[in-house]
N, CA, C and O atoms as CSV, one atom per row, in Angstrom:
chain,resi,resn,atom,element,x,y,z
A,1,UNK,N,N,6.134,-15.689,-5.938
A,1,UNK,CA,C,6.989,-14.683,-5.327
A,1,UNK,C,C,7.797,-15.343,-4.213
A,1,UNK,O,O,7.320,-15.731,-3.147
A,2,UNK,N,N,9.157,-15.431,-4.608
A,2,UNK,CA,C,9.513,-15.795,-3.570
A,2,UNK,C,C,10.388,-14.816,-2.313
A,2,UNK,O,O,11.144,-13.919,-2.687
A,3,UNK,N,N,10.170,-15.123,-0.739
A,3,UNK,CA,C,9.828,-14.142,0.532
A,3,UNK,C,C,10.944,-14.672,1.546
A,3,UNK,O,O,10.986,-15.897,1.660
A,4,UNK,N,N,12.052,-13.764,2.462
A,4,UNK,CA,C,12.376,-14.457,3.471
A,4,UNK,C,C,11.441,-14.271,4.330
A,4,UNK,O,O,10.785,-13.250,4.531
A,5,UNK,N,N,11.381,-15.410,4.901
A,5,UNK,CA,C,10.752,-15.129,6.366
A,5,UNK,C,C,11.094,-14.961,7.826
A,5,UNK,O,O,11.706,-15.999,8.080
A,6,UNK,N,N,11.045,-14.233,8.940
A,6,UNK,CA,C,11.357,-14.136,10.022
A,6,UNK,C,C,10.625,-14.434,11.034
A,6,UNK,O,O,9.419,-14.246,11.187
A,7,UNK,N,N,11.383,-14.905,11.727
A,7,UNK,CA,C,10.838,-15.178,13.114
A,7,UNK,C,C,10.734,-14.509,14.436
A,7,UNK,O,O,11.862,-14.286,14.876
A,8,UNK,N,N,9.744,-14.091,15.262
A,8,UNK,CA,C,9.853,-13.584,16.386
A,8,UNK,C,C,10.966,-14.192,17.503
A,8,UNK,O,O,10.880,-15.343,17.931
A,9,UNK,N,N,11.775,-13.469,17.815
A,9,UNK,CA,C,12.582,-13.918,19.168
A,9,UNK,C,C,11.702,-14.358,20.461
A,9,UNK,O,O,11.888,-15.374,21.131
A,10,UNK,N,N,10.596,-13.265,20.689
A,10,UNK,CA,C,9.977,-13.047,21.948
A,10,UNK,C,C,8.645,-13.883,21.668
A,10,UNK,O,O,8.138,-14.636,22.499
A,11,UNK,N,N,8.146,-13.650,20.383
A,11,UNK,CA,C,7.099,-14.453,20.147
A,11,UNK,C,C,7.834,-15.404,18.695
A,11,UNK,O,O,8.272,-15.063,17.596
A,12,UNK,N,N,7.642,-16.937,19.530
A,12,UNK,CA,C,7.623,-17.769,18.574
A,12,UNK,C,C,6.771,-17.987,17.261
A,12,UNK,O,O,7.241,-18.212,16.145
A,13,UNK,N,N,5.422,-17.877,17.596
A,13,UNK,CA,C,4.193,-17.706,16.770
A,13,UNK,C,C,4.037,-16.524,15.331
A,13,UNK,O,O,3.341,-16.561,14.316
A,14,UNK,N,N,5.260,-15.326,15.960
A,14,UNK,CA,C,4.992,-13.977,14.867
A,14,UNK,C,C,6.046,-14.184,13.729
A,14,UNK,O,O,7.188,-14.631,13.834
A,15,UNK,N,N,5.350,-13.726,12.560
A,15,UNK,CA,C,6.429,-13.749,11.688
A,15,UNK,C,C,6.210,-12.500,10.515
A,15,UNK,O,O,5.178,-11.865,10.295
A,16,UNK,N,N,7.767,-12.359,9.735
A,16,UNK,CA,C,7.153,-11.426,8.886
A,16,UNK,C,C,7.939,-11.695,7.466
A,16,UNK,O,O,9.143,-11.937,7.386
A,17,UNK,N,N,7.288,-11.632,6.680
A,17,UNK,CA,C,7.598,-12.022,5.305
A,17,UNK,C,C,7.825,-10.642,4.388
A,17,UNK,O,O,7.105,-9.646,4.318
A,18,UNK,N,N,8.911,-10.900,3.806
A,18,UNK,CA,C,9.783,-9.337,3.334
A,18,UNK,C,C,10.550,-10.149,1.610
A,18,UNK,O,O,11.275,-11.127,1.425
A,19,UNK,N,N,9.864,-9.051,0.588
A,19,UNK,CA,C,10.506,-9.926,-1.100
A,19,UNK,C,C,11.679,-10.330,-0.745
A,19,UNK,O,O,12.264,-9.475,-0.081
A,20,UNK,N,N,12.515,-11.683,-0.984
A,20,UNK,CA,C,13.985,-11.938,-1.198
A,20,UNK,C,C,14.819,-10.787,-1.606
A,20,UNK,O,O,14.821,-10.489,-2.800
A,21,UNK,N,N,15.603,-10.029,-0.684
A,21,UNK,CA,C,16.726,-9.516,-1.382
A,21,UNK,C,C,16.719,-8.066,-0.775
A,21,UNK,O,O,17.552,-7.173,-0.927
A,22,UNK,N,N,15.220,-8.074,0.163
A,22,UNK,CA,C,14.995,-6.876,0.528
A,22,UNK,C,C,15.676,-6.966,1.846
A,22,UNK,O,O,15.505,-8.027,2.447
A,23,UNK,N,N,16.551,-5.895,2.517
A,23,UNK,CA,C,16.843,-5.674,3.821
A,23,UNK,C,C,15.950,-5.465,4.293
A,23,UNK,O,O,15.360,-4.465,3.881
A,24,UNK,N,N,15.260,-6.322,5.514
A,24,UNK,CA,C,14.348,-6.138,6.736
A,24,UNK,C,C,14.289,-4.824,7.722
A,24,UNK,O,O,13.287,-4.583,8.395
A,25,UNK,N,N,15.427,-4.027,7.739
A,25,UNK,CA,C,15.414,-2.608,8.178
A,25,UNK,C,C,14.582,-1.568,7.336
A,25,UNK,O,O,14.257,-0.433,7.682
A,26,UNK,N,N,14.365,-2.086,6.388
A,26,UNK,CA,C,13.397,-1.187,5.355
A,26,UNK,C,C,12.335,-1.108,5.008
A,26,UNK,O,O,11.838,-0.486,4.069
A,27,UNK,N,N,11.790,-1.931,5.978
A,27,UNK,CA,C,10.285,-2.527,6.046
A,27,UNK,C,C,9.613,-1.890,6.934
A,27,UNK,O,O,8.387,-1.914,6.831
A,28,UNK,N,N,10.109,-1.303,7.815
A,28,UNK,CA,C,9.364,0.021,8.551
A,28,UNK,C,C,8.355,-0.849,9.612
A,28,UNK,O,O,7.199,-0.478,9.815
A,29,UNK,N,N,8.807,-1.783,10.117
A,29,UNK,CA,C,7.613,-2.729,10.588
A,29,UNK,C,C,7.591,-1.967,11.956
A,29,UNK,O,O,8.545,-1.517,12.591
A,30,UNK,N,N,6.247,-1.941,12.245
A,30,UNK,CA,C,5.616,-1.288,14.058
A,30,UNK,C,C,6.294,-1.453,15.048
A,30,UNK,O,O,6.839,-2.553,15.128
A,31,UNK,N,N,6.511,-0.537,16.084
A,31,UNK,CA,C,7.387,-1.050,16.872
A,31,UNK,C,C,6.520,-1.561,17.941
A,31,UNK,O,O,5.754,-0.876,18.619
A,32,UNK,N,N,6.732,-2.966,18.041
A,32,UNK,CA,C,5.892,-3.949,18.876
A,32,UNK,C,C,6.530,-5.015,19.591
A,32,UNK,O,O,7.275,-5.717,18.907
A,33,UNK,N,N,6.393,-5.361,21.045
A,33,UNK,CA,C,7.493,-6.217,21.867
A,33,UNK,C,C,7.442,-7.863,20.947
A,33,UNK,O,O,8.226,-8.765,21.241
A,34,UNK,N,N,6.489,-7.994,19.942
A,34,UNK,CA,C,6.367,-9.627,19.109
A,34,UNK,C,C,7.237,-9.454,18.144
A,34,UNK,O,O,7.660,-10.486,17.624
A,35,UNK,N,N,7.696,-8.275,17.685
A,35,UNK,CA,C,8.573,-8.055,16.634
A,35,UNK,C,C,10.263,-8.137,16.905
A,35,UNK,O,O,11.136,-8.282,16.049
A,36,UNK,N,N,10.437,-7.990,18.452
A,36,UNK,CA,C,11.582,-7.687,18.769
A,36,UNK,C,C,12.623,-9.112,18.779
A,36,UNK,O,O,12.358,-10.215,19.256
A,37,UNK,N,N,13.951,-8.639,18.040
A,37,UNK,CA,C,14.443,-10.145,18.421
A,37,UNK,C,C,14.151,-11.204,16.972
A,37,UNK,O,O,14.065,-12.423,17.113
A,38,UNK,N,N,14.017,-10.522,15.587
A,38,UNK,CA,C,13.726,-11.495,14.861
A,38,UNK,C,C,14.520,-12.070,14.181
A,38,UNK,O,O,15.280,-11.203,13.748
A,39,UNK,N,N,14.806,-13.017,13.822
A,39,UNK,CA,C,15.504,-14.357,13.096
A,39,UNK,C,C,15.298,-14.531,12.040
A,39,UNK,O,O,14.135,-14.517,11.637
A,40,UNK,N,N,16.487,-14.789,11.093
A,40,UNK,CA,C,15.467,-15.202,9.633
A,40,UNK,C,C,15.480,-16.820,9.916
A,40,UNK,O,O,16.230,-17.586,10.521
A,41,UNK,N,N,14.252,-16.946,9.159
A,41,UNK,CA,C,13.353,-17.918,9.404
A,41,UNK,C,C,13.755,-19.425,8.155
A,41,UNK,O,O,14.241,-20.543,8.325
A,42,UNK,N,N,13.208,-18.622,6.871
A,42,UNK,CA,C,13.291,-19.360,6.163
A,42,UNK,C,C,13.948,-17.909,4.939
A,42,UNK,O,O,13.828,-16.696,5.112
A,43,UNK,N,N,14.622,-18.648,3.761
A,43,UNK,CA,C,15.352,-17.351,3.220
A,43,UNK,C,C,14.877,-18.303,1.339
A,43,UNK,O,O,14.897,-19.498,1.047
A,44,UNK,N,N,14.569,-17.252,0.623
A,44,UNK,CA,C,13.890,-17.734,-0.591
A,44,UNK,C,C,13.131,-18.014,-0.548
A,44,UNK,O,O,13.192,-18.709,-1.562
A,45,UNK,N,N,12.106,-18.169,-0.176
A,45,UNK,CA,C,11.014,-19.837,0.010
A,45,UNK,C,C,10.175,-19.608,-0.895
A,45,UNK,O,O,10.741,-18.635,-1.394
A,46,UNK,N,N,8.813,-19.811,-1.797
A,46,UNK,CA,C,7.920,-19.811,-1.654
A,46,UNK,C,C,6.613,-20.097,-1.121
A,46,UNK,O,O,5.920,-21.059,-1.453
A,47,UNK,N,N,6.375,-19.399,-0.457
A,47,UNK,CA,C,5.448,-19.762,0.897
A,47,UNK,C,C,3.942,-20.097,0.372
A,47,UNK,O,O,2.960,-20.282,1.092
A,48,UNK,N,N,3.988,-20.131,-0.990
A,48,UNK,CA,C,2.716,-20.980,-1.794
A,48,UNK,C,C,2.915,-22.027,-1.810
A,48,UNK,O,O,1.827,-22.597,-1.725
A,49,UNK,N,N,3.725,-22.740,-1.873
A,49,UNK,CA,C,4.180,-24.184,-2.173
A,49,UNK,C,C,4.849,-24.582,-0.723
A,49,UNK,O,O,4.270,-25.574,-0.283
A,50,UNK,N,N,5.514,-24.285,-0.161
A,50,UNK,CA,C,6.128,-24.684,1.004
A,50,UNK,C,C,5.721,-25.628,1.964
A,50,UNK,O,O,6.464,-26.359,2.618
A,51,UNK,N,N,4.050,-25.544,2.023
A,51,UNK,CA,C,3.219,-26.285,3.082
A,51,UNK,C,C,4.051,-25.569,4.268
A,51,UNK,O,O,3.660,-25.982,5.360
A,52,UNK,N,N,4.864,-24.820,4.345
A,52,UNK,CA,C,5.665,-24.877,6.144
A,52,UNK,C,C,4.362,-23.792,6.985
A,52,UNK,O,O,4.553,-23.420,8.142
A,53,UNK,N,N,3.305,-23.462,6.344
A,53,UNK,CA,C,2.330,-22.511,7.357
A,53,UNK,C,C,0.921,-23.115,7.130
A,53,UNK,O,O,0.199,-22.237,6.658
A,54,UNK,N,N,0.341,-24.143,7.269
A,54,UNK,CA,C,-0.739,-24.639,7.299
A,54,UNK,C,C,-1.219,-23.708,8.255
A,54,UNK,O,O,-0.670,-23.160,9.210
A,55,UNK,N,N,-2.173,-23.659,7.865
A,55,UNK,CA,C,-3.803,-22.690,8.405
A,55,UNK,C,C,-3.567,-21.273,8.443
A,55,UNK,O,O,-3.959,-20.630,9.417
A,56,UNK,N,N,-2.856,-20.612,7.312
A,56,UNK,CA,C,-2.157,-19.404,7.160
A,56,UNK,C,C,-2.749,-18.861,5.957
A,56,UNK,O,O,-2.334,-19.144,4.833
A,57,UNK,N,N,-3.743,-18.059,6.193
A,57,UNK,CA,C,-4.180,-17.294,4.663
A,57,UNK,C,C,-2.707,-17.200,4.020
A,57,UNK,O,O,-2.005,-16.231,4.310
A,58,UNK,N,N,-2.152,-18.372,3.000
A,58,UNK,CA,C,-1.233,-17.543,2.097
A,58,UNK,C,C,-1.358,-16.273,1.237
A,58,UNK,O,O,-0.572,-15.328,1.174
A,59,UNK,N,N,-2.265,-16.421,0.733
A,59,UNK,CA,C,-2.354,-15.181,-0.612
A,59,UNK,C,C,-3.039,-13.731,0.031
A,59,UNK,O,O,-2.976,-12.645,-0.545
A,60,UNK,N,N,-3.910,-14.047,1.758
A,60,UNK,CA,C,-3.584,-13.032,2.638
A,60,UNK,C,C,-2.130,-11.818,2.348
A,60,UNK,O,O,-1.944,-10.662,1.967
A,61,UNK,N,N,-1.304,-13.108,2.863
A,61,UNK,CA,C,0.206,-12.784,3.293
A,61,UNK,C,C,0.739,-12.319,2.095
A,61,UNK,O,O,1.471,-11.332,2.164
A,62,UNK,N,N,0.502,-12.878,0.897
A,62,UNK,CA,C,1.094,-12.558,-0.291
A,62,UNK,C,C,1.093,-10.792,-1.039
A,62,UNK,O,O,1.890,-10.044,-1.604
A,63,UNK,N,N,-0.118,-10.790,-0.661
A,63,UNK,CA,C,-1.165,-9.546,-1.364
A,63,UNK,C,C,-0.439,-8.659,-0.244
A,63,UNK,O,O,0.025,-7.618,-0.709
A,64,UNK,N,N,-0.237,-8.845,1.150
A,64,UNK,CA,C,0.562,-7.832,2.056
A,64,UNK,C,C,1.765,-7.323,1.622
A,64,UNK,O,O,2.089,-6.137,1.570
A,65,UNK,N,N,2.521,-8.467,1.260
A,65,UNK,CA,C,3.870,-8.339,0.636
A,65,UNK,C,C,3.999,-7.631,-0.234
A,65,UNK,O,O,5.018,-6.954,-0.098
A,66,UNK,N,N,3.182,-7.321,-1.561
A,66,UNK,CA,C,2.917,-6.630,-2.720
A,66,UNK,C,C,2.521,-5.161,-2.517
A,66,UNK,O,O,2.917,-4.225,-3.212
A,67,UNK,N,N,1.661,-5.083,-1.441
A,67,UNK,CA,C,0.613,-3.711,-1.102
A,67,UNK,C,C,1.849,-3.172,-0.064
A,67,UNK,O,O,2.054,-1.972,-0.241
A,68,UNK,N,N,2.656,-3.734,0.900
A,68,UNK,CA,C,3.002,-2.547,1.845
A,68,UNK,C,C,4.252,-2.899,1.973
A,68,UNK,O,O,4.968,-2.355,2.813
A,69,UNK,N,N,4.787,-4.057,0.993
A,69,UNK,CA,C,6.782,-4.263,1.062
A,69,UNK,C,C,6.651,-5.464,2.407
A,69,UNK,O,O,7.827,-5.784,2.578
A,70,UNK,N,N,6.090,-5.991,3.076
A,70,UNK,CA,C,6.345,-6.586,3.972
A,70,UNK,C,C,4.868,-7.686,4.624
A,70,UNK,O,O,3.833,-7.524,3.978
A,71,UNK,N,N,4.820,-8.300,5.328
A,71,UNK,CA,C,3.496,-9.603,5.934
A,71,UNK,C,C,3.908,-9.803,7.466
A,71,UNK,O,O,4.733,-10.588,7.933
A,72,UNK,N,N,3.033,-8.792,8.165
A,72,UNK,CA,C,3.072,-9.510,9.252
A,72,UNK,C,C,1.547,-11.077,9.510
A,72,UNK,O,O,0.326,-10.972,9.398
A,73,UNK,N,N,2.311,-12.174,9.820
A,73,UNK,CA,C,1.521,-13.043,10.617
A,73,UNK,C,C,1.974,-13.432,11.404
A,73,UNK,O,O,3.114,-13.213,11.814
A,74,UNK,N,N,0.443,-14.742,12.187
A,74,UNK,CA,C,0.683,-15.770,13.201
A,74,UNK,C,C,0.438,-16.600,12.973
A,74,UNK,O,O,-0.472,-16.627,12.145
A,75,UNK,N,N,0.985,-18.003,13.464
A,75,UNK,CA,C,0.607,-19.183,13.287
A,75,UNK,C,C,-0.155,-19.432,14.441
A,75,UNK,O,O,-0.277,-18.659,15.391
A,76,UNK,N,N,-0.712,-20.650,14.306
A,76,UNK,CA,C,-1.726,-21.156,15.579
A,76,UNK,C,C,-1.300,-22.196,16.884
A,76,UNK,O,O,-1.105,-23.386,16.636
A,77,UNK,N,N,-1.213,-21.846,17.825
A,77,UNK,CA,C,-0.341,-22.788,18.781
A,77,UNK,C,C,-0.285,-24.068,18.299
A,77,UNK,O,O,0.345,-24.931,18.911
């Protein structure tokens, strides 16, 4: 499946992964000060293969994407 990903403005560490193609306004994501300010990150990717999130439950993140349209994570300092 391939996901853009975004980046937190305020928090570097947060990110949220949304299917390719989907507008990020439609993702209904929480309104939370780590969310505010986000960037796309990476755009297509597959974040199974990518290596770009070592120590990141992928298939966590994946199964989110599938179940609720959207993945919030964090990476580790």
């Amino acid at each position: 499946m391939l996901v853009d990903i975004y980046r937190g403005g305020v928090n570097p560490r947060q990110f949220v992964a949304v299917p390719t193609g989907r507008p990020l306004p439609t993702a209904h994501l929480p309104n939370t000060a780590d969310l505010a300010e986000l960037h796309l990150y990476l755009q297509g990717t597959d974040i199974a293969s990518s290596g770009e999130f070592s120590g990141v439950d992928v298939q966590a993140v994946l199964k989110q994407v599938v179940d609720d349209g959207f993945a919030l994570f964090q990476t580790s300092p």
